[in-house]
N, C-alpha and C positions, 0 to 999 in steps of 0.2 A: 958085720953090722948088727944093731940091737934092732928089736921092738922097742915102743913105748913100757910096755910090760915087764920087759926082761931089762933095761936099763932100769928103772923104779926099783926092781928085786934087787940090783946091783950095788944101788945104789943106799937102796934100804929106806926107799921111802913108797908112797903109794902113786900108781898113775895119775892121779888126778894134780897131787902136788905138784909131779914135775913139770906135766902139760899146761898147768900154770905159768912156771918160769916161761918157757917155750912163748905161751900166748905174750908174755910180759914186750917181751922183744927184743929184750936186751944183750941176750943168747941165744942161740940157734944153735941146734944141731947139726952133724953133714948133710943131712936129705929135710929139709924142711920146706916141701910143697903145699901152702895152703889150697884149698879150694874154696872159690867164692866168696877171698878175702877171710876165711877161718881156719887157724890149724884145727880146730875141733872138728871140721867137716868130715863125716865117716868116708871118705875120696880123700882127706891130704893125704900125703905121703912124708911122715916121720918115722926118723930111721937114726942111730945114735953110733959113733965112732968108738974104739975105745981111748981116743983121747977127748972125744967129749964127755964121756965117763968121769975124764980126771977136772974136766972144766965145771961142771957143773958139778961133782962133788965139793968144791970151792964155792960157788952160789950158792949152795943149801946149807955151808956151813957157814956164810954171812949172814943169811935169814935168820941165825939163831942169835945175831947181834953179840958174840963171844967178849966182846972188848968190854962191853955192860958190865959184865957179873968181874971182869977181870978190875975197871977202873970203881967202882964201887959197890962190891961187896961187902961193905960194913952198911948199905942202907936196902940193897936185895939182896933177897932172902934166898940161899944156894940152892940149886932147883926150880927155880921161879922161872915160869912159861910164859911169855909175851907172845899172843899167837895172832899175831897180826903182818902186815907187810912191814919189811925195812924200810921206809920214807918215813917212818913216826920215830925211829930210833931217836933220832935228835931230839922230840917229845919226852920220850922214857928220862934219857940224859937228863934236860931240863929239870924233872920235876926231881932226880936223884940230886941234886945237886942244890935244890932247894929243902931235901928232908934233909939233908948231911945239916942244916944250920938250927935244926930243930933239937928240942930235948931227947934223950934217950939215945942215937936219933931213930924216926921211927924206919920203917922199912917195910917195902914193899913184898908181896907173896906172889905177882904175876899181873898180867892184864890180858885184854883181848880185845877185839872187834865186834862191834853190835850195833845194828840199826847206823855201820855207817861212822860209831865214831868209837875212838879208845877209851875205854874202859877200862881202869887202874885200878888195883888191890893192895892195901895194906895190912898189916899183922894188926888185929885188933887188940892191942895192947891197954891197959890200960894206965893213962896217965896220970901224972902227977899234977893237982888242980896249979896248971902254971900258966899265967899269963903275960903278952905282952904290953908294950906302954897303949896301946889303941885297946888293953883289955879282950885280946880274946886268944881264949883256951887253945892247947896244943893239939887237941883232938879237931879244934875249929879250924886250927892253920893247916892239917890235914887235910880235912876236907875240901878247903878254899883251894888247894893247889889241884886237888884231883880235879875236880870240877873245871878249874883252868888248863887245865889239861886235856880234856874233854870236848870243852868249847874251841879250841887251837884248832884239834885234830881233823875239825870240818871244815879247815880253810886249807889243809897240807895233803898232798896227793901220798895214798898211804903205801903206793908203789916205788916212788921215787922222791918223795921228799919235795917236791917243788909245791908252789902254790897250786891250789883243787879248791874244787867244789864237791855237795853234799849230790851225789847223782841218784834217783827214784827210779828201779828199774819194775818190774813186773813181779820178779822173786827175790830180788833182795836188792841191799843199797849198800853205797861203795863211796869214797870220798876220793875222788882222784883229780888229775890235770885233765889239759885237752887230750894230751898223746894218750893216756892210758883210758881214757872215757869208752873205749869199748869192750873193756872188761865188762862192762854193767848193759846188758842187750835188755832189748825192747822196755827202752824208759816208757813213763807213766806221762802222760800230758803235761799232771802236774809238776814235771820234774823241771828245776830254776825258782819253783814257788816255793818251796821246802828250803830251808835253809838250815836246819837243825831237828836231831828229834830227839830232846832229850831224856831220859830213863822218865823222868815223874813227869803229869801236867799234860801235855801235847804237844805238837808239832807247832816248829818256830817258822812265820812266812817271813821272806824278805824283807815285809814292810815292818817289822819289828814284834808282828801281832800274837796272839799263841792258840792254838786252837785244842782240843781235847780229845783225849786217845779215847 
């Protein structure tokens, strides 16, 4: 049997990564005793087989979404890091499949997770002044899909895909379903009042209103 540690080294990634999946729940190890309801508890008992070695070498090579760069590669960019959870994949998909209709077309350099919602990157390219029949620019139509993109992300649980909310925890924020809502510990009072926080302007409440960072 492994450690936490010694499986991670195995495996080629860091402790903390793995004992993510682990907390995810979708996987388990042979020996996975939480205590008091947390595998994080310095008392669980995690312990790795080496055929769970070979399982969860398979979950970490999902997380890196392989089929993306395999099914459109002509709009991300080879290398391109998405360092978010697998439940936004269908997200990434989505907005790939709306550059492929664009000029050039353009393409994406990566994205990530921040305050809670995905975060997209594109090659700042510069276009050709092209416009649609509603008259707006290809650099616009870009940005209108990120954006949409962005705003999705705080309804979709970014562990599994299923519909979430934007959750307010203490040290950081997480967009996830019910089942996975305790990834994000000791929520904020405010948390259900928050519905958005997006990069510019301030925090979006439920009631539609927007307040200032």
């Amino acid at each position: 049997m492994f450690t936490v540690s010694e499986a991670a080294e195995r495996l080629g990634v860091i402790g903390l990564d793995l004992m993510h999946i682990v907390d995810v729940g979708d996987l388990r190890p042979t020996v996975c005793v939480p205590r008091e309801g947390s595998v994080w508890h310095p008392d669980a008992e995690i312990a790795f087989s080496e055929d769970d070695l070979g399982r969860f070498a398979e979950e970490i090579e999902r997380r890196t979404m392989p089929q993306l760069y395999e099914q459109y590669g002509n709009v991300i960019k080879a290398g391109a890091q998405f360092t978010c959870g697998p439940g936004w994949e269908q997200i990434i998909r989505s907005v790939a499949e709306k550059l492929v209709t664009l000029p050039g077309p353009p393409r994406l350099s990566g994205g990530k997770e921040k305050f809670g919602s995905l975060i997209l990157y594109d090659l700042k390219v510069i276009f050709s002044e092209e416009y649609d029949l509603k008259g707006i620019s290809t650099r616009e139509s870009i940005e209108i899909i990120l954006e949409a993109a962005r705003k999705q992300s705080v309804t979709i649980c970014e562990e599994c895909g299923q519909p979430g909310r934007l959750r307010i925890g203490a040290s950081w924020t997480k967009t996830t379903c019910d089942r996975h809502a305790h990834l994000v510990d000791n929520l904020r009072d405010d948390d259900g009042d928050i519905v958005d926080l997006p990069p510019q302007g301030g925090p979006i409440y439920k009631d539609g209103s927007q307040g200032r960072y």
